[in-house]
C-alpha positions, 0 to 999 in steps of 0.5 A: 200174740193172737192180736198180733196175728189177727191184724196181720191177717187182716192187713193180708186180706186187704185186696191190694196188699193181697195181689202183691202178697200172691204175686210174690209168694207165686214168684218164690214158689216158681223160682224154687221149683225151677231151682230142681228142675235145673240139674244135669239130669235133664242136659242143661248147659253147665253155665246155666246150672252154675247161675241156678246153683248160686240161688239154690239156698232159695229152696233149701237146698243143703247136703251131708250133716246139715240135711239130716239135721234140717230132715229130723228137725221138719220131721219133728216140727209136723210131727210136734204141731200135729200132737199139739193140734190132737191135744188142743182137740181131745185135751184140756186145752179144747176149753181155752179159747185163747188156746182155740184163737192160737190154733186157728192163726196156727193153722191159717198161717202156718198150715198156709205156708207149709202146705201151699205156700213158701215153705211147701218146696223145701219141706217137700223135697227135704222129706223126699230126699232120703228116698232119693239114693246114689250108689247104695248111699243117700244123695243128700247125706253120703254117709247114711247107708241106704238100708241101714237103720238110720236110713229106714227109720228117717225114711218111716218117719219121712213117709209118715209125714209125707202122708200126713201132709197129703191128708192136710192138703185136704183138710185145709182146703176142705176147711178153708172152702167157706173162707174162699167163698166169703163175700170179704176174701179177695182171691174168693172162689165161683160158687161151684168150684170146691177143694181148690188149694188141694188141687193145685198142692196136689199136682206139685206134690206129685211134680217134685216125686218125678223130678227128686225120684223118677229122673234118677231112674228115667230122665225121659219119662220124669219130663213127660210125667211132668208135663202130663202133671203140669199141663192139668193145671192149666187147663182146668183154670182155663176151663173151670176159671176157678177165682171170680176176679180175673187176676188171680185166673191170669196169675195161675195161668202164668205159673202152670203155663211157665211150668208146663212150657219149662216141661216141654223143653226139659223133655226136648233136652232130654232127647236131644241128649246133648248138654254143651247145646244151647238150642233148649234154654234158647226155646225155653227163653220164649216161655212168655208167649206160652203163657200170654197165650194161656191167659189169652185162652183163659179170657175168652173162656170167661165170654163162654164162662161168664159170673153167675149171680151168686158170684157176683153177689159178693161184689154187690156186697162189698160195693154196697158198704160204702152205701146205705143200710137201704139197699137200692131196688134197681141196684140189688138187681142190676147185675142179678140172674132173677129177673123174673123176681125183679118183674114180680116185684117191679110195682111193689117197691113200698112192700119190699124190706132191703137192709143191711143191718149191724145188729138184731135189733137195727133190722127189726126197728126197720121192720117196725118203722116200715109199718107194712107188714105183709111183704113181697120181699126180705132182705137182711144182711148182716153188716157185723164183721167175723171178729169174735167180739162182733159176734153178739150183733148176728145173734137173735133171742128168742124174744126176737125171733117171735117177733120176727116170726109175727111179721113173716106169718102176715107175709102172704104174698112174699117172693123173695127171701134172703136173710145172711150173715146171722148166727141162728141156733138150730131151734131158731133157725127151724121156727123161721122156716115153720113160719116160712110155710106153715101158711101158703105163700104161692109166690116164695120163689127163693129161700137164701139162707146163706153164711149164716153158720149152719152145719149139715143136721141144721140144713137137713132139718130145715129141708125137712121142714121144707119138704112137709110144706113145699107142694101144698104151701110153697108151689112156686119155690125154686131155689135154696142158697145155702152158699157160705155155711159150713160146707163140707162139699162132698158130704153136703152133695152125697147126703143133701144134694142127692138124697135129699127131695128137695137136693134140687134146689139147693146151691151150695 
């Protein structure tokens, strides 16, 4: 079964079938949402809500026994994945490792799909519709008595739910956070955006309180919290640009923008106040120049707003399989912010080590043939894929790290190192570092240490390492990229990034 997800994921991360795949989820996620925002309440012309009843099935959209059977059975699926999620943590179960396999795919997909993807809408607006009552009575399930005990305890159990998936959005947009800057990920994220998915879940979560809850009380005020919901999400992508490639900034744009202009006119009809008109859903037919126009603003924000190094870096990399393990001087800094290093470097070419390695051994052989021992530069990134099994080739032994310990105390005159894609135990991790400065290296401009598996107390250790050496050893040092490691990005800012001396340098 796990080798079944594996290849299925994989074949999603494949950058064209995941265009398609976002673009038709995207689709599935705005017809749903539209599918509640097309009812009486906001005046729509009959003949339009008869059109949009007939695609109604496409956000799950059921009434009277079915709905009380769907609404126990979503209850029960959270509530049941939540206890197996706890016991698989805290149980027996945290020493299997198929188990271990099944509960990551578990959370990939299913955690995907209910929290931000096509199941999103209709588990949402199922478990808000028992708040949702009409004349003393459930709108979805008239004979369920607002008040009476089958309507309290589905409306507890709701709630709790509810909550819980509020705290997933989080959860998985805060563990997912390395994912989305993984240089392989094809809707991968800029450096300094964070928590992306929650955001945008988030403002949809509060979208459909308005449309289910508030319109019945206040048709006016659902449509303007709408459009106050809608139009944030707009403009942060316009202002932020959240994904390095372009698309995926244009597709969002697309969404909110087709959300944000469908709002405007819900509150237009509104306060026309006349169902039989048709003047709304004419103007609403023009949502297409809304939209171009958000991808229009979104397009010259990226001439203000241009990829930084450490996005680009994540190109370079991919581009870079389809090449040598040598890395090519001219092309590591062609489209790279450290010019100052490439000029440093420039006439010292023969004393730079840039390989791309598939195992331990692989980069230290390279070393070794080299001959030249006190280098300007280091370079070493990992080939070896993130499937378990390629694993062994980013590991070191303590016979390794000697070795390379060796080398990098004859670097004096080193400026620039960069060591990725390797899992180092916290003990290897810190001798590096103590023969990173243990003798003075006045040129060490850059440390990256980044997707290199390191957890907080790794990275506190290191920079107090760091910080022992940094003004007598490493004068010159300027910047540690730490982009890729387990990153929790509010605990890292709070506790690294502003108390830490060093919090300065780091990029995360």
């Amino acid at each position: 079964m796990t080798s079944v997800l594996f290849a299925l994921k994989h074949f999603l991360q494949n950058p064209h079938i995941h265009l398609i795949w976002m673009c038709i989820r995207k689709l599935v996620e705005l017809l749903q949402l539209f599918t509640l925002f097309v009812n009486q309440r906001f005046n729509w012309p009959s003949d339009i809500l008869r059109v949009f009843d007939s695609i109604a099935w496409i956000s799950f959209d059921i009434s009277d026994a079915t709905y009380t059977a769907v609404l126990i059975a979503v209850c029960s699926v959270i509530t049941a994945y939540v206890l197996f999620f706890l016991l698989a943590i805290f149980g027996e179960c945290s020493d299997c490792c198929e188990c271990d396999e099944m509960i990551e795919y578990m959370w990939w997909f299913l955690g995907d799909a209910v929290l931000f993807g096509v199941l999103f809408v209709p588990f949402t607006q199922i478990l808000l519709e028992i708040f949702h009552c009409v004349d003393n009575q459930v709108f979805k399930n008239p004979t369920i008595t607002c008040g009476e005990r089958m309507h309290i305890f589905l409306s507890i159990w709701s709630g709790i739910v509810l909550l819980i998936v509020t705290l997933a959005f989080y959860l998985r947009a805060n563990s997912h956070d390395v994912l989305q800057h993984d240089p392989t990920a094809p809707n991968r994220v800029r450096h300094d955006v964070h928590n992306l998915e929650a955001y945008y879940a988030f403002f949809r979560l509060l979208a459909m309180i308005m449309v289910i809850i508030v319109a019945e009380a206040s048709a006016v005020a659902a449509s303007v919290c709408l459009l106050l919901v809608f139009i944030v999400p707009v403009l942060f992508t316009i202002y932020k640009l959240p994904f390095v490639d372009m698309r995926y900034n244009f597709l969002q744009c697309f969404v909110h923008g087709f959300n944000v202009w469908s709002a405007m006119v819900m509150l237009l009809m509104v306060l026309i106040g006349d169902a039989h008109s048709w003047i709304g859903f004419v103007i609403w037919c023009h949502f297409i120049l809304f939209v171009l126009l958000c991808c229009f603003a979104c397009n010259q924000r990226l001439k203000k707003l241009p990829l930084t190094t450490h996005d680009l870096r994540e190109s370079e990399s991919q581009m870079s399989r389809a090449m040598a393990k040598h890395i090519d001087f001219d092309d590591y800094f062609r489209n790279n912010d450290h010019q100052e290093i490439k000029q440093m470097l420039m006439d010292h070419e023969e004393r730079c080590i840039m390989f791309r390695p598939e195992n331990t051994e692989q980069f230290l052989t390279f070393i070794d043939d080299r001959g030249e021992q006190d280098l300007d530069c280091i370079i070493g990134y990992n080939q070896a894929s993130n499937r378990e099994i390629d694993e062994e080739n980013k590991k070191w032994t303590d016979a390794q790290i000697d070795t390379f310990c060796a080398t990098l105390r004859q670097c004096k005159h080193l400026v620039l190192f960069r060591m990725n894609g390797w899992i180092f135990t916290n003990e290897q991790i810190s001798r590096i570092m103590t023969c990173l400065c243990e003798e003075a290296k006045p040129n060490l401009s850059v440390i990256d240490i980044g997707s290199n598996q390191l957890h907080l107390e790794d990275v506190r250790h290191i920079l107090n390492i760091l910080n022992e050496q940094n003004q007598n050893n490493l004068p010159s040092l300027k910047e540690i990229n730490l982009v890729g490691n387990y990153i929790n990005y509010a605990v890292w800012r709070e506790e690294l990034i502003d108390a830490h001396a060093l919090g300065g340098l780091l990029v995360i």
